[in-house]
C-alpha positions in Angstrom: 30.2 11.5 -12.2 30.3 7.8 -11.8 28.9 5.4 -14.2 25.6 6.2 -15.3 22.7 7.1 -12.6 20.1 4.0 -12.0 16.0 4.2 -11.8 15.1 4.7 -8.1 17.9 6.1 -6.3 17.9 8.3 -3.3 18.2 11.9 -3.6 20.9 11.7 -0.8 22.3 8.8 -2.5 22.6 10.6 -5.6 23.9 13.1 -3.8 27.0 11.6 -2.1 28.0 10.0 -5.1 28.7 13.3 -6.6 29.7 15.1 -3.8 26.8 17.4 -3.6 24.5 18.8 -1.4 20.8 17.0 -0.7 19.3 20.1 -0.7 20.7 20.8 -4.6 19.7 17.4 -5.9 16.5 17.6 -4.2 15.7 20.7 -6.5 17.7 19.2 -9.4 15.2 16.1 -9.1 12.4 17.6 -8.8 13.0 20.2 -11.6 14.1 17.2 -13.9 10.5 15.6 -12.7 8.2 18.8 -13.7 9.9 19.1 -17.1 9.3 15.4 -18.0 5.6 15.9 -16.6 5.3 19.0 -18.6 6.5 17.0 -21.8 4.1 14.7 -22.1 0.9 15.4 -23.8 -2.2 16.0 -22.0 -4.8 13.1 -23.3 -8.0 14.4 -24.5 -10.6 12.0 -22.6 -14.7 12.0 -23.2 -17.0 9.5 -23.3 -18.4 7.6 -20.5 -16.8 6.6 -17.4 -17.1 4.4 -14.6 -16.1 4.7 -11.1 -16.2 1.8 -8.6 -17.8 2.9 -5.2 -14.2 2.7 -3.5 -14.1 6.6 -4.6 -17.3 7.0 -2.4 -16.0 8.3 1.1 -16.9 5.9 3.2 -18.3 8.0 5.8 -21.2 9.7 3.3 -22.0 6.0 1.2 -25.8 6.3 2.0 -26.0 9.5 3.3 -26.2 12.2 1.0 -27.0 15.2 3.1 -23.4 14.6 4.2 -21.9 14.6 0.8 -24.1 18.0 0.4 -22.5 19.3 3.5 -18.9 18.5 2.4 -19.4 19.5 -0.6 -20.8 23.0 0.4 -17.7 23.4 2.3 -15.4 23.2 -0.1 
């Protein structure tokens, strides 16, 4: 392996550098990725929150028999 492996490299990158296949680093990453997610602690949230209206789709905003709809089909 050469030198240490930056932040932000290319799987493929990654990959030629030490003469493996894509495929095998793309698994490599991502296994790397799901143990460091599964690492970190899971915050406990409560309280109050706010959500700005951008979360609203923009089709329903006013028009809550379609957000009934949608949400009925889900």
């Amino acid at each position: 392996m050469r030198g240490h492996v930056r932040r932000n490299r290319q799987n493929r990158q990654i990959a030629g550098e030490l003469g493996l296949n894509k495929d095998d680093v793309q698994g490599m990453s991502k296994q790397l990725r799901q143990g460091i997610e599964c690492a970190q602690p899971h915050p406990l949230l409560s309280g109050e929150i706010e959500a700005d209206e951008i979360y609203v789709t923009a089709g329903h905003k006013g028009r809550p028999d379609a957000v009934r709809k949608t949400m009925e089909a889900n």
